[in-house]
C-alpha positions as CSV (number, residue, x, y, z in Angstrom):
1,X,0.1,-97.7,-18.8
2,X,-1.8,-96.1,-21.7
3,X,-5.1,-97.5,-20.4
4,X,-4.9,-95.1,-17.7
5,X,-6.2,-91.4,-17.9
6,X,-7.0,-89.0,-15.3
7,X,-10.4,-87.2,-15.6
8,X,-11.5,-84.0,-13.7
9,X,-14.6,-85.3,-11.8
10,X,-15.7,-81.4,-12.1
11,X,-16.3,-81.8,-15.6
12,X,-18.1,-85.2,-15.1
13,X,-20.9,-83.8,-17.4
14,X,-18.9,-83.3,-20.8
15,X,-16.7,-86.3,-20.1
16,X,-18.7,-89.3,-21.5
17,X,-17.6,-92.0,-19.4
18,X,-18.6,-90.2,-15.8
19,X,-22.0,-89.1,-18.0
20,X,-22.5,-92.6,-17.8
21,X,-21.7,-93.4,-14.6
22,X,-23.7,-90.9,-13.1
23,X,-27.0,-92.8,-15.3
24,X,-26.1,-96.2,-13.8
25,X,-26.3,-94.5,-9.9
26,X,-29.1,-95.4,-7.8
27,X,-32.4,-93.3,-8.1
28,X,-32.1,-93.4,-4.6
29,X,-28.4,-92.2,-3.9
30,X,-27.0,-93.3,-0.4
31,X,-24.2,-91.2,0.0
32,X,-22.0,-88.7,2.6
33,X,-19.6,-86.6,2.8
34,X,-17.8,-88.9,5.4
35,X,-17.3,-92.6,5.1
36,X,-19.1,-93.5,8.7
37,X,-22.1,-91.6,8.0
38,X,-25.5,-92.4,5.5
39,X,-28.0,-90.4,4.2
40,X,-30.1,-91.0,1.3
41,X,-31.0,-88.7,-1.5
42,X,-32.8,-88.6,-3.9
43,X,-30.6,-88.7,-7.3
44,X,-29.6,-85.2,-8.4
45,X,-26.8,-83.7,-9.8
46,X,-26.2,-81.7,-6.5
47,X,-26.6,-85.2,-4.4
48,X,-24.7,-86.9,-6.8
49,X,-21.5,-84.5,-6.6
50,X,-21.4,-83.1,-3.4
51,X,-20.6,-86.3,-1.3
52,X,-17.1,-87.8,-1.3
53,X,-18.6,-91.2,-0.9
54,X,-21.3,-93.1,-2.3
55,X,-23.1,-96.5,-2.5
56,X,-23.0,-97.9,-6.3
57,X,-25.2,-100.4,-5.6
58,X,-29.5,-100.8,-4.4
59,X,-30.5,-103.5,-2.2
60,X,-32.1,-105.6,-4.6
61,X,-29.3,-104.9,-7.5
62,X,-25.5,-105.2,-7.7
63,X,-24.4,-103.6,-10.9
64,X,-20.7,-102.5,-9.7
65,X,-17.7,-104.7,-7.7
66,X,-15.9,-101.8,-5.3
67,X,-12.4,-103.5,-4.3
68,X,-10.6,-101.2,-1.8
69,X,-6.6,-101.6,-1.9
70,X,-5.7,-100.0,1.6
71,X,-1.9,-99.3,0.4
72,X,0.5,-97.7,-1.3
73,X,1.1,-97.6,-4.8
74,X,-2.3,-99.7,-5.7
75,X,-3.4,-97.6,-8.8
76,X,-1.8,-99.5,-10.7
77,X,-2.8,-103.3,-8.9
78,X,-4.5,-104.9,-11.8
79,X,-1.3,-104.8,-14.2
80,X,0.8,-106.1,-11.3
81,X,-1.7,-109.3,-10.6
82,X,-2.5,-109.8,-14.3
83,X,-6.2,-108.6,-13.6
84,X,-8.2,-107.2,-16.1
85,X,-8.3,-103.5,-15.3
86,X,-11.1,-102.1,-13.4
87,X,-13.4,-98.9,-15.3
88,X,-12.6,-96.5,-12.8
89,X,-9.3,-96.2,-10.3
90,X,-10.0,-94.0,-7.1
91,X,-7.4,-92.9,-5.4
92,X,-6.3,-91.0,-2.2
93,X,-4.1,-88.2,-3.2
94,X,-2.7,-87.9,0.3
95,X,-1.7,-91.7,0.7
96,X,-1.9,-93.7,-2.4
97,X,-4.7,-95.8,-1.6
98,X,-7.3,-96.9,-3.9
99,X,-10.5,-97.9,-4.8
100,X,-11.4,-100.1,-7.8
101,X,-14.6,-99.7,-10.0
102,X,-15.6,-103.0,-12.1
103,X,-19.3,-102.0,-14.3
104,X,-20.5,-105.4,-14.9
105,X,-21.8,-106.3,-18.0
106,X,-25.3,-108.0,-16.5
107,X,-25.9,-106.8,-12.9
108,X,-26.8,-109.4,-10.7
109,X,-30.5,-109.3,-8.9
110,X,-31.5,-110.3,-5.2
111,X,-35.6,-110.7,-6.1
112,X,-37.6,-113.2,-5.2
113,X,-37.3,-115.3,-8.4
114,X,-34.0,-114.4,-8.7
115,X,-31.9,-117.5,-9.3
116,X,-29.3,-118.5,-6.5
117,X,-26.8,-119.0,-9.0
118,X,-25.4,-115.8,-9.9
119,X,-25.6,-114.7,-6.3
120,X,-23.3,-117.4,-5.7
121,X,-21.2,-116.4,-8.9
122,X,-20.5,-112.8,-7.7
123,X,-19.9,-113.3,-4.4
124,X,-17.3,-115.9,-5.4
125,X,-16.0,-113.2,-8.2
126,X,-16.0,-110.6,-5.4
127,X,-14.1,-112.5,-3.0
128,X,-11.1,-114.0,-5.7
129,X,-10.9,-110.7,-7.0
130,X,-10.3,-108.8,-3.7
131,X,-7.8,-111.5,-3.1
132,X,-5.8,-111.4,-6.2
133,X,-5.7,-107.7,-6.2
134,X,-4.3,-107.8,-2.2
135,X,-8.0,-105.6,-1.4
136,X,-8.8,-105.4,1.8
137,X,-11.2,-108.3,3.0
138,X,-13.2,-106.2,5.6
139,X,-14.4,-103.8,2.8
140,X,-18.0,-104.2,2.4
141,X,-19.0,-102.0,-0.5
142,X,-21.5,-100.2,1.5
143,X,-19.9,-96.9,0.7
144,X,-16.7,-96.4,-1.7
145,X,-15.3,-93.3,-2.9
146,X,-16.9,-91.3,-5.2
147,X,-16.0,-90.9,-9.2
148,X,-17.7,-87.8,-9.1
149,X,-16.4,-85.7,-6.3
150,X,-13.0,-84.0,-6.6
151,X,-11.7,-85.4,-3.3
152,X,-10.1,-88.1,-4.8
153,X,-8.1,-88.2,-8.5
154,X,-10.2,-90.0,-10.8
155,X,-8.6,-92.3,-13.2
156,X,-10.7,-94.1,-16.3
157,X,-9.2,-96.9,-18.4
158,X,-11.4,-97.5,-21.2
159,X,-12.4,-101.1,-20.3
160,X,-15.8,-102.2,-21.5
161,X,-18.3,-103.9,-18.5
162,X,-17.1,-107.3,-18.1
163,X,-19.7,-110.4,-17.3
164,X,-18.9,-112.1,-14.2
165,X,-17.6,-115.2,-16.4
166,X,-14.6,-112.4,-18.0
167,X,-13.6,-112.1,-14.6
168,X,-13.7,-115.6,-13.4
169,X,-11.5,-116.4,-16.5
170,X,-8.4,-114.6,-14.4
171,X,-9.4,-115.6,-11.1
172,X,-8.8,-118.4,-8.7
173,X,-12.8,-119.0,-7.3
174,X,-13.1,-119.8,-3.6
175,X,-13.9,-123.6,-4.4
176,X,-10.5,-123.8,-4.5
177,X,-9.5,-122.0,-1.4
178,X,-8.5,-124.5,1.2
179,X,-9.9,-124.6,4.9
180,X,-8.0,-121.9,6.6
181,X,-8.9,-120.4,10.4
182,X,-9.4,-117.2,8.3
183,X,-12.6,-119.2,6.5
184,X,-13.7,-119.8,9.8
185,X,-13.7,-116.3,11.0
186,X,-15.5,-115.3,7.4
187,X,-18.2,-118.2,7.8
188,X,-18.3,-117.8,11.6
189,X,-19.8,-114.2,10.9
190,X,-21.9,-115.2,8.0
191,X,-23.5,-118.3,10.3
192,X,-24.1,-115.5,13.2
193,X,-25.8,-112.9,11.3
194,X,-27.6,-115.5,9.0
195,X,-29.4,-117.2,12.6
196,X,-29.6,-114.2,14.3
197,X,-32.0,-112.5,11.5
198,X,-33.6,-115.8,10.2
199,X,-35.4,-116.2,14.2
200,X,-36.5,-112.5,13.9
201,X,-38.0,-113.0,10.4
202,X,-40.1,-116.1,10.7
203,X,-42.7,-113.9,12.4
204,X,-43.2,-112.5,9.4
205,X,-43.9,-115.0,6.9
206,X,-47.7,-115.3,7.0
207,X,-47.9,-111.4,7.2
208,X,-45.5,-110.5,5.2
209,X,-44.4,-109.9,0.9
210,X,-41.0,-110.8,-0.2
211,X,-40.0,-107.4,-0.9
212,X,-41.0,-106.3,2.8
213,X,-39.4,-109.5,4.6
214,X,-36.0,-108.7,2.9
215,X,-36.0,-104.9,3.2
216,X,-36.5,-105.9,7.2
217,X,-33.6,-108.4,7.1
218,X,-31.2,-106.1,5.2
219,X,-31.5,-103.7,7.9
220,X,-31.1,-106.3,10.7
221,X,-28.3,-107.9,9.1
222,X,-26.5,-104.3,8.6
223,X,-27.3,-103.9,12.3
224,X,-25.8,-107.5,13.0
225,X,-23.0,-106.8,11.1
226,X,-21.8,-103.6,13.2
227,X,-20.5,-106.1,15.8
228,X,-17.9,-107.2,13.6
229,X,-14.3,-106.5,12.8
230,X,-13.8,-106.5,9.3
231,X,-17.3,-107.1,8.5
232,X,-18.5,-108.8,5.8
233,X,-19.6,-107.4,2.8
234,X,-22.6,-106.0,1.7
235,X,-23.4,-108.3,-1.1
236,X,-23.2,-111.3,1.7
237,X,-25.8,-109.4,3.8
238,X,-28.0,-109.1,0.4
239,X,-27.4,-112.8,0.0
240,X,-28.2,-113.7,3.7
241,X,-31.3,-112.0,3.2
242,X,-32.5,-113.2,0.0
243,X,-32.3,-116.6,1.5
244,X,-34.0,-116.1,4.4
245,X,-37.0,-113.6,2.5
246,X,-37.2,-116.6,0.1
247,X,-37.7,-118.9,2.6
248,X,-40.2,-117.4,4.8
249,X,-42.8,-116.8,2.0
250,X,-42.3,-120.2,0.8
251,X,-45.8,-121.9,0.5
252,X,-44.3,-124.3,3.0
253,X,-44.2,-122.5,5.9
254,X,-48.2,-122.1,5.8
255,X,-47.9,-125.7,7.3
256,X,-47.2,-124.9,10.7
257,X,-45.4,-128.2,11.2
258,X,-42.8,-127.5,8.2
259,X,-41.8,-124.5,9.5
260,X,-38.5,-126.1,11.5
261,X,-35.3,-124.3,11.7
262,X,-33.7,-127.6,11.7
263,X,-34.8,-128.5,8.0
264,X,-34.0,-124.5,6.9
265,X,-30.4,-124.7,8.6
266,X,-29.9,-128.3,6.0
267,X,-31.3,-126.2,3.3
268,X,-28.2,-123.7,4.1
269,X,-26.1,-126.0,4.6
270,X,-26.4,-127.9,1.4
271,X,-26.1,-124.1,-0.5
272,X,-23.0,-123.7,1.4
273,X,-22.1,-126.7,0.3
274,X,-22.8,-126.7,-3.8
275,X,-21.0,-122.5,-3.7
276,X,-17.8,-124.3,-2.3
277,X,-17.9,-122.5,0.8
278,X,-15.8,-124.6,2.8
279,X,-12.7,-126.0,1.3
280,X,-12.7,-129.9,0.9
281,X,-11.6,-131.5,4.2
282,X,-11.8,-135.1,2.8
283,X,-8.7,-137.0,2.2
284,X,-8.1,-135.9,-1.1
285,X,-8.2,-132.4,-0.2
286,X,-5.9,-133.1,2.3
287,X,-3.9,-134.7,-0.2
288,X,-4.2,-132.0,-3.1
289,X,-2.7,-130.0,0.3
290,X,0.5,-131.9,0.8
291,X,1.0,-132.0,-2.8
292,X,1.4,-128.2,-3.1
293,X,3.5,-127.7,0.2
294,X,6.5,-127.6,-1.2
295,X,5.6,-124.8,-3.9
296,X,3.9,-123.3,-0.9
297,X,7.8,-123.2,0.8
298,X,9.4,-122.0,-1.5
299,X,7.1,-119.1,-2.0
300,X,7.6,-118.0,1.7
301,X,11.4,-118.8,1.1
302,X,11.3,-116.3,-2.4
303,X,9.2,-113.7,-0.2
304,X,11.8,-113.5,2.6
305,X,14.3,-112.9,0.1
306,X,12.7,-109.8,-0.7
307,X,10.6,-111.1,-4.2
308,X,7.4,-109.8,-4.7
309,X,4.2,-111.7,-5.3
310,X,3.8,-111.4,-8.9
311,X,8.0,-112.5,-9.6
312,X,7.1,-115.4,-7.1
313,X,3.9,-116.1,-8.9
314,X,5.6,-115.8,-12.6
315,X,8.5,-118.6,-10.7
316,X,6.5,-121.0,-9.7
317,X,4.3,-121.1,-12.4
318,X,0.9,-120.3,-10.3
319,X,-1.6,-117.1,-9.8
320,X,-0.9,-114.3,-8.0
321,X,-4.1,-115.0,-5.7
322,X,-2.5,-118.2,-4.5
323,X,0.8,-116.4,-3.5
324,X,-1.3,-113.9,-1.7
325,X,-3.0,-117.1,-0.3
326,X,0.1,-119.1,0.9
327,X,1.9,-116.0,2.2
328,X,-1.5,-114.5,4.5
């Protein structure tokens, strides 16, 4: 593991890589010294060191992927699953657990001419990723551990930011996820929130800038998403919200009689549709299903015998992220 070198978060200002860090951080630094409680600062040194957790990421930008590995022995994850290793490994000196860091190479925007597809593309990253690595899918990247505070050992690997296309090149994307309850959970959520906030921002369309509309949905959707255990994550909310900010200042909706929730709920549907949200129920789905029972068997056979993920993976000639799959 020669990649891997622990760094005194103390000294973050002589140590180049945490210099850097600290320049990508928010001007506006949500942060806390507890993970259930926000504030937010304005970027100092002080703000920036003092609190044991942080948010990497602004409402309108996404620049880092937080995965949180809630068990033992997770520092070293990435080798394990074949995944390329994250900048920065957080972990819990008291149990093991860590965080991972990914710097992306071209951080991903939420604005009102933002394009759809590379909203799409991390969330897909985001999800795979969490999957191959074993994260924990309830993690929403609202607040991770921080790199610079001395609460947790801080571990750099020297990896250059990737694109989300480097990652995506190890990964198995959701499109290929098949229809599981657990996708219905996930989507049931995302479908709640997403009509719960829509209704309480058509008010605001005629009244209303982009930028306004989706700083009010954030918020609702963060409120929304309280009532959930796991909850999703905070990119989806950002997505949720784009959608339904870019919707409301359409020119369309001037027309009273094009404003229908019907034709907006299509419009969703059909983006759910093209970002592979739901797995392929038609018969050759179910088909491409049956094919792979067997394998799926004989990975649950493999597992019982006390194998683990990877050695099942590297035996039946598949990714680690479709173990993880057939044995949840």
């Amino acid at each position: 593991m020669e990649y891997l070198k622990q760094v005194n978060p103390d000294e973050w200002e002589n140590i180049p890589p945490l210099a850097e860090l600290y320049q990508d951080l928010p001007t506006t630094l949500r942060c806390s010294p507890h993970k259930n409680n926000t504030d937010f600062r304005r970027k100092t040194p002080k703000q920036a060191t003092q609190n044991a957790y942080i948010g990497y990421n602004t409402p309108k930008v996404t620049t880092f992927i937080v995965i949180d590995l809630d068990y033992d022995g997770s520092i070293f994850a990435y080798h394990d699953a074949g995944i390329p290793r994250p900048q920065f490994v957080l972990k819990n000196p008291k149990n093991g657990h860590c965080q991972y860091l990914y710097r992306l190479k071209d951080p991903v925007s939420f604005f009102k001419n933002s394009r759809p597809e590379p909203i799409t593309f991390l969330n897909a990253v985001e999800h795979a990723l969490t999957l191959a690595l074993g994260g924990d899918m309830g993690f929403t990247g609202y607040l991770a551990k921080n790199a610079l505070n001395s609460s947790h050992e801080v571990y750099y690997t020297g990896a250059e930011p990737y694109s989300l296309h480097d990652l995506a090149n190890y990964l198995d994307l959701p499109t290929t996820i098949p229809h599981t309850a657990d996708n219905d959970e996930y989507y049931g959520r995302n479908s709640y929130i997403f009509n719960t906030v829509r209704h309480l921002a058509y008010p605001l369309a005629d009244t209303h800038t982009f930028t306004q509309i989706y700083n009010q949905c954030l918020k609702w959707c963060e409120e929304q998403n309280t009532r959930f255990s796991p909850q999703l994550p905070y990119n989806e909310l950002k997505s949720i919200s784009n959608s339904i900010a870019g919707y409301c200042v359409n020119k369309q909706l001037k027309q009273p009689n094009r404003r229908s929730s019907v034709a907006f709920r299509k419009i969703q549907a059909l983006k759910g549709a093209k970002g592979g949200k739901k797995g392929n129920s038609s018969n050759g789905g179910k088909a491409r299903s049956k094919k792979y029972e067997h394998q799926r068997e004989k990975a649950r056979q493999m597992h019982k015998q006390g194998k683990n993920k990877s050695e099942i993976a590297r035996n039946l000639g598949v990714a680690r992220a479709t173990v993880i799959r057939w044995l949840a």
